[in-house]
Residue frames relative to the residue before (quaternion, step in Angstrom):
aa qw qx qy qz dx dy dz
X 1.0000 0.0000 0.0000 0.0000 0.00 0.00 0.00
X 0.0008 -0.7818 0.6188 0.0764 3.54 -1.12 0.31
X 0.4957 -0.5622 0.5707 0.3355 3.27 -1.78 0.28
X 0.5877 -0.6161 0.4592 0.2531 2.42 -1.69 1.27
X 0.3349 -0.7548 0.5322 0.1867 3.90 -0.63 0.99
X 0.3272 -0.8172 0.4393 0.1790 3.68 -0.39 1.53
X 0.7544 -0.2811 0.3263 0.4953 3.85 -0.66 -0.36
X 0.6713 0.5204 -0.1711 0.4992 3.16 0.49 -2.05
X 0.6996 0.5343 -0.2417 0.4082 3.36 0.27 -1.47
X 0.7722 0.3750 -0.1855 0.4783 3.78 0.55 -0.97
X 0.7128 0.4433 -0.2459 0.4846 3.23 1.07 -0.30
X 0.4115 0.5820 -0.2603 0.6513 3.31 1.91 0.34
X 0.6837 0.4281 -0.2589 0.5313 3.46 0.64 -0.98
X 0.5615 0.6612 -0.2415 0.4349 3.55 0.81 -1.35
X 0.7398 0.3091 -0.1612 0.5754 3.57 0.40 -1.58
X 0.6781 0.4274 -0.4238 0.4218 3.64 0.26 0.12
X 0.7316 0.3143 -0.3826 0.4686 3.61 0.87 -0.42
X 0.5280 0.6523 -0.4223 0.3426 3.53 1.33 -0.20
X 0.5174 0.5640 -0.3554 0.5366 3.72 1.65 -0.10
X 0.7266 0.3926 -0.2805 0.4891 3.65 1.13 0.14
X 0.3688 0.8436 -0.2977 0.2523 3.12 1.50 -1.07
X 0.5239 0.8156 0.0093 0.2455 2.98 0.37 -1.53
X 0.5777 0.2966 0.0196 0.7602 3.44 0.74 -2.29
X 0.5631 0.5934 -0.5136 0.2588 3.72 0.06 -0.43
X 0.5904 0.5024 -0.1688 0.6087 3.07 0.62 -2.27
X 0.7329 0.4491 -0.4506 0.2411 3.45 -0.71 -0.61
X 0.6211 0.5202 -0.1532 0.5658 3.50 1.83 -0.68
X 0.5325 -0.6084 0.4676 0.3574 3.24 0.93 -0.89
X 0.8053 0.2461 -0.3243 0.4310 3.41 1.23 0.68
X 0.1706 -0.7444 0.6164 0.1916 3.20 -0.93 -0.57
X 0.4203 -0.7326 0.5157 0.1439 3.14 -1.94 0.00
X 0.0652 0.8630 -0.4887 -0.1100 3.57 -0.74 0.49
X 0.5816 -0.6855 0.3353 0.2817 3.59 -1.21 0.31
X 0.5238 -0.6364 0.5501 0.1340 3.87 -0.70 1.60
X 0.7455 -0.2700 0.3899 0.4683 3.06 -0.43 -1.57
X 0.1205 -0.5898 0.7680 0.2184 3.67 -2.13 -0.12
X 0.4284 -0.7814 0.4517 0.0428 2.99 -1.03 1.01
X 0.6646 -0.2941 0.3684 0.5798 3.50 -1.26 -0.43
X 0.7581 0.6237 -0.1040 0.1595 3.21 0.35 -1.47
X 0.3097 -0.6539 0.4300 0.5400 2.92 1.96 -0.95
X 0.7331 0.5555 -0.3407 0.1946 3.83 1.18 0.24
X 0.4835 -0.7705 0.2971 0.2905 3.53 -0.68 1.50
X 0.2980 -0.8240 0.4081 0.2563 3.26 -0.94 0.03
X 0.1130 0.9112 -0.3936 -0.0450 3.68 0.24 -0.15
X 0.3734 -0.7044 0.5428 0.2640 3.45 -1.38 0.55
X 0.0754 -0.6488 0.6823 0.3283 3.44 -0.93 -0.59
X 0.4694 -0.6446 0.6030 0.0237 2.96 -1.43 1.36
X 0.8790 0.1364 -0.0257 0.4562 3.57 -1.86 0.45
X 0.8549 -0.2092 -0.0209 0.4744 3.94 -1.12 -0.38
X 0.6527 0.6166 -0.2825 0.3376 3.39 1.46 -0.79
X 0.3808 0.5123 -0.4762 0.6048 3.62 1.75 0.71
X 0.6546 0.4042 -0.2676 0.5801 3.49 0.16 -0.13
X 0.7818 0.4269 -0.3688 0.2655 3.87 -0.34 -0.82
X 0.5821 -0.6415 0.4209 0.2693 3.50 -0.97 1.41
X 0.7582 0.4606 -0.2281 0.4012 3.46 1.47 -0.31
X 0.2890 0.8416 -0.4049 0.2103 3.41 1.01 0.54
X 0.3984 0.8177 -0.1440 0.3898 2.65 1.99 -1.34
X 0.8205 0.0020 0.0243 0.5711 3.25 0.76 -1.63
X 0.3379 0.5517 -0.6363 0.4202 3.58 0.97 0.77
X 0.6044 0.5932 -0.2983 0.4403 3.69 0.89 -1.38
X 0.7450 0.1861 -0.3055 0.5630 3.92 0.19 -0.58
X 0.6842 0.4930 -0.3659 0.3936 3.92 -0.07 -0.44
X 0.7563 0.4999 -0.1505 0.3943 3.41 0.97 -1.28
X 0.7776 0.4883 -0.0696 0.3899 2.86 0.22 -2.35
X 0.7397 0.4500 -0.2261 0.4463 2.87 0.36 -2.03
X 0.7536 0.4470 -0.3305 0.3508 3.88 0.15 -1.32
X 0.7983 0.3289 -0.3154 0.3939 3.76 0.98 -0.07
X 0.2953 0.5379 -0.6281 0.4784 3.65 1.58 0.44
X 0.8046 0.4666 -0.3441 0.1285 3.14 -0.07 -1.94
X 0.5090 0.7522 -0.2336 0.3473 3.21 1.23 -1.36
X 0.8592 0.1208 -0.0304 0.4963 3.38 0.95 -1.13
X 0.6879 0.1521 -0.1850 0.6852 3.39 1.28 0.55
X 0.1645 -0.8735 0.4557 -0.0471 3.57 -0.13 1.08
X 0.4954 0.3659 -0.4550 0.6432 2.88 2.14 0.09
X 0.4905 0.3992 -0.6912 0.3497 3.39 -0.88 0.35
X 0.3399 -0.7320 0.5853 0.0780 3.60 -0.86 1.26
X 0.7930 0.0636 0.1528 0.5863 3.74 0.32 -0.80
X 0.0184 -0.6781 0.7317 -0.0672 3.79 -1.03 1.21
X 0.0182 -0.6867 0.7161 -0.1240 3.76 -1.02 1.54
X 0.2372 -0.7196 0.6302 0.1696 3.33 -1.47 0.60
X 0.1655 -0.9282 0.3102 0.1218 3.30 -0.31 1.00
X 0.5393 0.3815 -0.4018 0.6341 3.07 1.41 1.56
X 0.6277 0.6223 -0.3217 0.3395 3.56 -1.11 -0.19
X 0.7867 -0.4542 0.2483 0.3364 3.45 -1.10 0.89
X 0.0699 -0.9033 0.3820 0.1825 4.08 -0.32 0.40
């Protein structure tokens, strides 16, 4: 089940990964948003080369994770639910 993800909210989420965005494209990928859960936990894909890239791993903790949290400290837990493990 998930919560239902309001305007505000997504567009919060949005501007935080758009601070990462960026380094994607520059590789050839990018990222987009699945789901928020009950839990407070995000989902995400990675898109284009970054499904494939041995670094997602640590694009995902350095990147992802440090600019959900940063700007929404609820969001408990951010997983991508494709991409190299």
């Amino acid at each position: 089940m998930s919560v239902t993800i309001d305007k505000l909210l997504m567009d919060q989420i949005n501007a935080a990964l758009d601070e990462i965005r960026p380094h994607l494209i520059v590789d050839g990928g990018n990222i987009e948003v699945v789901e928020l859960t009950d839990d407070m936990e995000l989902k995400v894909k990675w898109m284009g080369n970054c499904e494939f890239c041995s670094m997602s791993a640590m694009t995902m903790k350095a990147g992802v994770e440090q600019a959900i949290r940063q700007t929404l400290p609820q969001i408990k837990k951010v997983t991508a639910i494709n991409g190299v493990a």
